[in-house]
C-alpha positions in Angstrom: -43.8 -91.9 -44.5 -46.0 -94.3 -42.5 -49.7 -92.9 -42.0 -49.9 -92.7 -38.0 -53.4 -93.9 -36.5 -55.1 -91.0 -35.4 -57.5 -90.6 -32.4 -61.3 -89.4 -32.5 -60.8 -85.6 -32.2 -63.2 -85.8 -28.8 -62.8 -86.9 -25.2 -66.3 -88.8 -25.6 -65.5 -90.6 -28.7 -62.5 -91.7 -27.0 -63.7 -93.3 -24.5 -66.5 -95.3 -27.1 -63.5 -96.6 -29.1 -61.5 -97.8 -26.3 -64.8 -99.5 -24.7 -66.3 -100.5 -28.2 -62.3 -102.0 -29.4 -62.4 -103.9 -25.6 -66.2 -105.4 -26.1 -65.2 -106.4 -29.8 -62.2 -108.3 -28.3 -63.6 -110.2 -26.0 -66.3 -111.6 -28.5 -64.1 -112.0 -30.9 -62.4 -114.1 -27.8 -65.3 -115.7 -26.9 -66.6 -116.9 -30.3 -63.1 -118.4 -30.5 -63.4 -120.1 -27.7 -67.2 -121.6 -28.5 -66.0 -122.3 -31.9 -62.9 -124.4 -30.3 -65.5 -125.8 -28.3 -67.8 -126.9 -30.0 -69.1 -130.8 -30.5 -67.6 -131.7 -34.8 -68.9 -135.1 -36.2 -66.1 -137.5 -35.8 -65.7 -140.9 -36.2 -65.1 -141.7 -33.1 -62.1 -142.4 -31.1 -59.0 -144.5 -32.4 -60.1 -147.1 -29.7 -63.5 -147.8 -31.5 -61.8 -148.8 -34.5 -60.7 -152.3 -33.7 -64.5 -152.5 -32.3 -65.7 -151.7 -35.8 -63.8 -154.5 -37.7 -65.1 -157.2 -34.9 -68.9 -156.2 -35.7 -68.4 -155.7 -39.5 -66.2 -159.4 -39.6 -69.0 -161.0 -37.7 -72.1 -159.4 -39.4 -70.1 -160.8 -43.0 -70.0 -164.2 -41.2 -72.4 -167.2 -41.4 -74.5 -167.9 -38.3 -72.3 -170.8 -37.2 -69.1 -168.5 -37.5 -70.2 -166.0 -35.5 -69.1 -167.5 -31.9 -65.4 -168.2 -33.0 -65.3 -164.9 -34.2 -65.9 -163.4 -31.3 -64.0 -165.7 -28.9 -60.8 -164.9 -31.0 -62.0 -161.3 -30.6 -61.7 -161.6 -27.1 -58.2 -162.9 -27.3 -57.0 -160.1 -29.3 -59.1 -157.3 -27.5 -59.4 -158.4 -24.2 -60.8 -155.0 -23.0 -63.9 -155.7 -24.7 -67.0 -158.6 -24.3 -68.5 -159.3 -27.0 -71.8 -161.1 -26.5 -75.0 -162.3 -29.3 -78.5 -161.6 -27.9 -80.9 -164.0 -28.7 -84.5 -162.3 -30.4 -85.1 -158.8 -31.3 -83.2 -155.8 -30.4 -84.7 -154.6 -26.9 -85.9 -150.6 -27.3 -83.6 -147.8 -26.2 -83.8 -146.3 -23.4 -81.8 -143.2 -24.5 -81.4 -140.9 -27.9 -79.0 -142.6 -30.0 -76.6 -138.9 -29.8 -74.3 -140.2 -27.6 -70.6 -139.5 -29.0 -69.5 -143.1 -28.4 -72.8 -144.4 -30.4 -72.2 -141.4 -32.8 -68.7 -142.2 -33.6 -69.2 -146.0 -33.7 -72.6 -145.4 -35.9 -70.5 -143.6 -38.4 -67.7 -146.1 -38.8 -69.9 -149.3 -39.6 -72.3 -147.1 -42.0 -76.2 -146.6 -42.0 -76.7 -150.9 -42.5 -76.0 -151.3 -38.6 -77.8 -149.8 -35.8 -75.9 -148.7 -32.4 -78.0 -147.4 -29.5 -77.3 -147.2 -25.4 -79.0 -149.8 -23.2 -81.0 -148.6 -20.4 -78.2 -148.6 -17.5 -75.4 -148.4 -19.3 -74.5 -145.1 -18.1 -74.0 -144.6 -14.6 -72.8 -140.6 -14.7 -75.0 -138.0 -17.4 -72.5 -137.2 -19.8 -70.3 -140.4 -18.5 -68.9 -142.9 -20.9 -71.5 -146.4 -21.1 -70.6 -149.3 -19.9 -72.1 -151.3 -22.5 -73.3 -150.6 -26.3 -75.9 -152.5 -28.7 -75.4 -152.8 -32.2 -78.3 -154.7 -34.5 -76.4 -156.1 -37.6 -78.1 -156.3 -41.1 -79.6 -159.4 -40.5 -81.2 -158.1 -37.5 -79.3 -159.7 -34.5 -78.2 -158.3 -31.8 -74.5 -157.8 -30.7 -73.5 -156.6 -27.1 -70.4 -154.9 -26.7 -69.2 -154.6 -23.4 -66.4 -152.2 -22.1 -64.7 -154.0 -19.7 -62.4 -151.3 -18.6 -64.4 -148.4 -19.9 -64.1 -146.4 -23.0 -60.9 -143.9 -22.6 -61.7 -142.2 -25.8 -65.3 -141.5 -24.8 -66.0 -137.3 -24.5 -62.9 -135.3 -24.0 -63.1 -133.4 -21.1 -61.8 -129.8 -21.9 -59.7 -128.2 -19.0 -62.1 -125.2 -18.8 -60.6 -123.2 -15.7 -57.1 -123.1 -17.4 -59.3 -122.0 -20.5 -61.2 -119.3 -18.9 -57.8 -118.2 -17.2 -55.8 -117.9 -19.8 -58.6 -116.3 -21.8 -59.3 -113.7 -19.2 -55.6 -112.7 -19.3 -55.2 -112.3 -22.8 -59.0 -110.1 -22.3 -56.8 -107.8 -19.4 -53.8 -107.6 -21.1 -55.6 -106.3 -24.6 -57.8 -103.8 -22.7 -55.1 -102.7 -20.8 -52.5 -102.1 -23.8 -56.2 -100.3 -25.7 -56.9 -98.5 -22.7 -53.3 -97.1 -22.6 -53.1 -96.5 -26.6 -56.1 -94.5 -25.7 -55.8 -92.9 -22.8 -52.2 -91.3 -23.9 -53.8 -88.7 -26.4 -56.1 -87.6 -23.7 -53.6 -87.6 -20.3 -50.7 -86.8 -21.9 -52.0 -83.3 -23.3 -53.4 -82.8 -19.8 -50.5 -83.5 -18.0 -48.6 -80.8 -20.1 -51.8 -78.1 -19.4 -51.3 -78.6 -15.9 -47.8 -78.2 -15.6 -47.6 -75.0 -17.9 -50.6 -73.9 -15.8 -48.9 -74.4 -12.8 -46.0 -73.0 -13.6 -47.2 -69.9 -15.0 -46.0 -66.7 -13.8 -45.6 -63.1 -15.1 -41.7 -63.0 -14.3 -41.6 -65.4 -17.5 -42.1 -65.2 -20.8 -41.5 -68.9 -22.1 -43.4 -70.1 -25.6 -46.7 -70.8 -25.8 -48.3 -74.5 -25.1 -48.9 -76.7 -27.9 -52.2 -77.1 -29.6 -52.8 -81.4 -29.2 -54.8 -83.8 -27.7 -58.6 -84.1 -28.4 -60.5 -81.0 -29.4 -61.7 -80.1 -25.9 -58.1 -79.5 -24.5 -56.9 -78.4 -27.5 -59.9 -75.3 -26.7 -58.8 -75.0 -23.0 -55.1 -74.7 -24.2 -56.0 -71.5 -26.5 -58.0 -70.4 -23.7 -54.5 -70.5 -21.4 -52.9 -69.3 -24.3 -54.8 -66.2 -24.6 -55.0 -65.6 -20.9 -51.1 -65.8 -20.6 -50.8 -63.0 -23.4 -53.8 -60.4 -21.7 -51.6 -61.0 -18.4 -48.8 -60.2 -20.0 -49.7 -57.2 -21.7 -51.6 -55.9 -18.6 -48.6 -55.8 -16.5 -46.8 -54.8 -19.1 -48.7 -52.4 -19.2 -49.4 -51.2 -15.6 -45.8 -51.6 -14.9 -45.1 -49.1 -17.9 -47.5 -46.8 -16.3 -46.4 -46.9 -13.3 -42.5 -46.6 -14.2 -43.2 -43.4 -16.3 -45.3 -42.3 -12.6 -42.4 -42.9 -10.9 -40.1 -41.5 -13.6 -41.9 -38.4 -13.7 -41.4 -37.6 -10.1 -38.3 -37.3 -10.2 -37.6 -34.1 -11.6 -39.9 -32.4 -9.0 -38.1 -33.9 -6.5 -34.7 -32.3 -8.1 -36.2 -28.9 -8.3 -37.4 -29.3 -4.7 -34.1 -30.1 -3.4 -32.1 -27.1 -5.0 -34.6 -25.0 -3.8 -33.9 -26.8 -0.3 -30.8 -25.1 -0.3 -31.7 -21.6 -0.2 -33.4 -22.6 3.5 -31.4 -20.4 5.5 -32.8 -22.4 8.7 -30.5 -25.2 9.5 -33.2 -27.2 11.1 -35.8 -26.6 8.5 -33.4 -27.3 5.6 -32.4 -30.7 7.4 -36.1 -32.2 7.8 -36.7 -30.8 4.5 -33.8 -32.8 2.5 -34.6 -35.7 4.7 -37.7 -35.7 3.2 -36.5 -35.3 -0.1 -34.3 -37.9 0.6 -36.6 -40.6 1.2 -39.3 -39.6 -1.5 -36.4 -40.3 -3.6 -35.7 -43.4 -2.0 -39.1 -44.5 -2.4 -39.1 -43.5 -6.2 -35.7 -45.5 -6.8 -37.3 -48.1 -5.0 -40.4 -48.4 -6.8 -38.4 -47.9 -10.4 -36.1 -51.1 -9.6 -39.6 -53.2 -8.4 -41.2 -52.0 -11.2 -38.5 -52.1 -14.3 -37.6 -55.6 -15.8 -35.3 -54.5 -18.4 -32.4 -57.2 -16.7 -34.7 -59.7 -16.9 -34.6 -59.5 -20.8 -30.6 -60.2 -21.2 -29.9 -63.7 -21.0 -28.1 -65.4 -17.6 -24.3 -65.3 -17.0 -22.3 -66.8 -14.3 -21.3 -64.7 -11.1 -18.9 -65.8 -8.7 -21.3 -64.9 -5.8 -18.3 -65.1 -3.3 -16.6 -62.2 -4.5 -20.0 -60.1 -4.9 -21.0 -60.9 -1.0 -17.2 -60.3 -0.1 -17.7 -57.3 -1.9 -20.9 -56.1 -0.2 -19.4 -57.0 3.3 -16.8 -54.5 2.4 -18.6 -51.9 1.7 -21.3 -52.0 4.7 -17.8 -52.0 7.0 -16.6 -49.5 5.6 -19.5 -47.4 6.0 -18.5 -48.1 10.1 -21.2 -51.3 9.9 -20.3 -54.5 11.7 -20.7 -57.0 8.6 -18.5 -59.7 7.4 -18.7 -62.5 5.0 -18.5 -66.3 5.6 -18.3 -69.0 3.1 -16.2 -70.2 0.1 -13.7 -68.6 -1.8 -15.3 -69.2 -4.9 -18.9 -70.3 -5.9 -21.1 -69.2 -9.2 -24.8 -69.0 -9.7 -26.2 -68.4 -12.9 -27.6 -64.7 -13.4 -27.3 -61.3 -13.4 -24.8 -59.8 -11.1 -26.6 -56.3 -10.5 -29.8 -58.0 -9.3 -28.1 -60.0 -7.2 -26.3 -57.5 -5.7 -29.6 -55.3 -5.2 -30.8 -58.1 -3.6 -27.9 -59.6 -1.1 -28.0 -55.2 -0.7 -31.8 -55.0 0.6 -31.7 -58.0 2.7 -28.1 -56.5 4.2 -29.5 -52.8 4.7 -32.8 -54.3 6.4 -30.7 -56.1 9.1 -28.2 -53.3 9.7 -31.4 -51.4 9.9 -32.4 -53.1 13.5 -29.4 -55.2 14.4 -25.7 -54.5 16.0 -23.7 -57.8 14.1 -24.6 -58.9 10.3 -23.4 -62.3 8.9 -23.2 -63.1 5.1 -23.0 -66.5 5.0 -22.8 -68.7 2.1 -22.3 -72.6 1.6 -23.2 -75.1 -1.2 -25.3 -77.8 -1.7 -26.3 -80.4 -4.3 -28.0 -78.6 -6.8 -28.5 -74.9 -5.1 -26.2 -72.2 -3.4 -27.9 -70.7 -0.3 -27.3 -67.5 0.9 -28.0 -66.6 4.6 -28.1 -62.8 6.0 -28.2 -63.0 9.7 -28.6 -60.2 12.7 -29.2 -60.2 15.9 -32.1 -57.9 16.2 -35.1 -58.6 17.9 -36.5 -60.9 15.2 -39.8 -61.2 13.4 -42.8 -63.2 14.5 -43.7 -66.2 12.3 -47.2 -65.2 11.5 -45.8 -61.7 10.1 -43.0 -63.3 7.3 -44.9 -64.2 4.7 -46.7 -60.9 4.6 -43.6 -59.3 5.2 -42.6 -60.5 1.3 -45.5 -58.5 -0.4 -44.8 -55.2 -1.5 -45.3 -52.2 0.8 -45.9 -54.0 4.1 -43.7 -52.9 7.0 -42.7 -54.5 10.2 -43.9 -55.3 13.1 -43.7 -53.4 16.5 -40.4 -54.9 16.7 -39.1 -54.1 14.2 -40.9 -51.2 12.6 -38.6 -48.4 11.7 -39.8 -44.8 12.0 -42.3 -43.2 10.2 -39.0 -41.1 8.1 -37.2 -44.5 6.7 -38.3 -47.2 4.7 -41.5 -47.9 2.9 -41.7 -52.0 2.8 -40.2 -53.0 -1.2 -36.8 -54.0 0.5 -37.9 -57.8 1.0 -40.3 -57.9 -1.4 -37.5 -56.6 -4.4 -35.2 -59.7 -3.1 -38.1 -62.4 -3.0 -38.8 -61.0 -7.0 -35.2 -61.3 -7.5 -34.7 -64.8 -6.6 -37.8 -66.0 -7.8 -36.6 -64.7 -11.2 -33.2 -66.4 -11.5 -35.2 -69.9 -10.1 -35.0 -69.2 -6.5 -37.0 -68.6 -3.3 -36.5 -66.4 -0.3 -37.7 -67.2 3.4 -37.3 -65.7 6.7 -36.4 -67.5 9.8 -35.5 -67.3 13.5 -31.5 -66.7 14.1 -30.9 -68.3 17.5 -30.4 -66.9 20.1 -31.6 -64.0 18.7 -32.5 -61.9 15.5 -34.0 -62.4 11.8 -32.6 -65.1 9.2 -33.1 -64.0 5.3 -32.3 -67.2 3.4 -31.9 -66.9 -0.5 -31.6 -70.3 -2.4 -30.5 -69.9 -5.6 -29.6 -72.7 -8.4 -26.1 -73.3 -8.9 -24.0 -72.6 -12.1 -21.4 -74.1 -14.1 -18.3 -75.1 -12.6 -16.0 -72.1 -13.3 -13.0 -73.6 -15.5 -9.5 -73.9 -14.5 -6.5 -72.3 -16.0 
């Protein structure tokens, strides 16, 4: 198996490699470039060479040789003038470093010297016009470049240089930077989400332990927090449950004894009392309990089960009926659902005269609507109209004997467990809209 390259453990180290790695490429880039460069000794330019053999044939010749030399010299290099200078060689005006003198210096050998005239160059750095070369004997020859020298100093196409260097600088720091940055985003991206996404209607598996050692930390830390959350709702909701639990055997004795009353309207007040404390303890049993949410998801034709529901509310002498598909399946648990669909239906026969149950399909989603034509809810009270315990408004508040706010607030919990969300709108012309989105199912198979 193939070692991977592992990252520095911290964030800080990290971020010294990646700028360390992108410093270190660009001098290894830039001592590249000065070593490409850079001036070499050479021997000149191919160009020189023909100028080499004229000075080396004349300098072998005798005195009176020397002129035809050259004027067949100028027949067969006519780009050049050579010229013999009577009396010494005249001082130079410049360093003998020039690349032309350099190059031409190395060719004939130490015996000859080659220097620059004064004037000779009209631009710094240009090639000369002209060159002096004292033989062995000690004349002077005067080569003159007719045309110019086109193998004088090479002139290096530095922008396309830098460009192209600066490239291959941005496109290694950004392939580093990304190498780098992945074991540090990446693990981030991942806290985030989980983070985000946390809630205490879920159990899913802990986050993975990666990334540098600081995240790593901050994911034990979410780790841990997840579990004490947990376990303190699990908790409080197992207290609470056995509360709730427990009051329901007073409640039973209190009702037998309710029907000894021999006072008709005494007895009545007294079971609808009853009544409702039991209400509120089935209630608060169903909010509370989560044993559904343990058994895994199965498909429910959700047609059928508001079909179903209508039914039931009519026969009961309500005005209700259903409106949507024939068939349609969400994946969940039918009883919930039901309890659900049930609240939302119960709270607007509760204040209106006509309830639909309307159903249709989307994309991705089924999305159940429970309409009435009550007198509606203001849009500053919804929201808080979802939490537990919180009742109407003027409104719509019922009386003091029915209800105790966990109807909405049961159906939001509901669909926000099978993936869901639950909002209230207006209902024009009039009335309250509960709207329950749910995810849909598989595609129930033919026969």
């Amino acid at each position: 198996m193939t070692p991977r390259l592992r990252l520095p453990s911290r964030i800080a180290s990290q971020i010294a490699m990646m700028v360390i790695g992108a410093v270190v490429l660009l001098q290894m880039l830039m001592a590249g470039a000065l070593f490409l460069l850079a001036p070499r000794p050479h021997r000149g330019p191919p160009e020189l060479a023909p100028v080499a053999a004229v000075i080396r044939l004349t300098a072998a010749a005798s005195a009176g040789l020397r002129p035809q030399i050259l004027d067949a010299a100028h027949i067969a290099e006519p780009g050049f003038r050579f010229t013999l200078m009577p009396g010494h060689a005249p001082e130079a005006t410049e360093k003998e470093a020039h690349p032309v003198v350099n190059g031409l210096g190395q060719r004939l050998g130490p015996a000859f010297r080659v220097w620059v005239p004064a004037g000779a160059v009209r631009d710094p750095g240009g090639v000369p016009d002209a060159l002096m070369v004292a033989l062995p004997d000690g004349q002077v020859l005067q080569v003159m470049l007719a045309n110019g020298l086109p193998g004088g100093p090479r002139p290096t196409p530095l922008p396309l240089f830098v460009v192209g260097t600066l490239g291959l600088v941005a496109v290694n720091i950004g392939v580093l930077t990304i190498w780098a940055s992945r074991g540090v985003t990446a693990p981030l991206a991942r806290f985030a989400k989980v983070a985000e996404e946390f809630s205490v209607d879920r159990d899913p598996a802990p986050l993975r332990e990666e990334g540098p050692a600081e995240i790593r930390a901050a994911v034990r830390a979410l780790n841990r927090m997840r579990d004490r959350i947990h376990s303190m709702f699990a908790d409080r909701t197992q207290m609470l449950a056995a509360v709730s639990h427990d009051l329901r055997t007073p409640i039973t004795r209190m009702r037998l004894r309710a029907e000894f009353i021999e006072e008709p309207g005494l007895k009545a007040q007294f079971t609808r009392d009853l009544e409702q404390m039991d209400a509120m303890v089935q209630g608060a049993l169903f909010f509370l309990r989560d044993g559904d949410q343990k058994k895994p998801a199965a498909p429910v034709d959700l047609s059928s089960l508001l079909q179903t529901i209508a039914d039931t509310f009519g026969d009961m002498g309500r005005d209700v009926r259903y409106e949507g598909p024939r068939q349609a399946v969400a994946l969940g648990h039918a009883r919930q659902l039901e309890r659900a669909v049930v609240n939302l239906v119960e709270n607007a026969v509760r204040y209106g005269r006509t309830v639909a149950i309307r159903l249709r399909q989307e994309e991705a989603a089924l999305v159940i609507d429970v309409a009435d034509d009550g007198p509606g809810i203001a849009p500053a009270d919804r929201l808080l109209l979802l939490k537990p315990f919180t009742r109407g408004d003027a409104a719509r508040r019922q009386s003091d004997a029915e209800g105790f706010g966990l109807g909405l607030s049961i159906a939001q919990s509901i669909a926000a467990a099978h993936g869901g969300e639950l909002s209230l709108h207006d209902n024009p012309p009039q009335g309250l809209l509960a709207r329950m989105t749910l995810p849909k199912g598989p595609a129930p198979e033919r026969a």
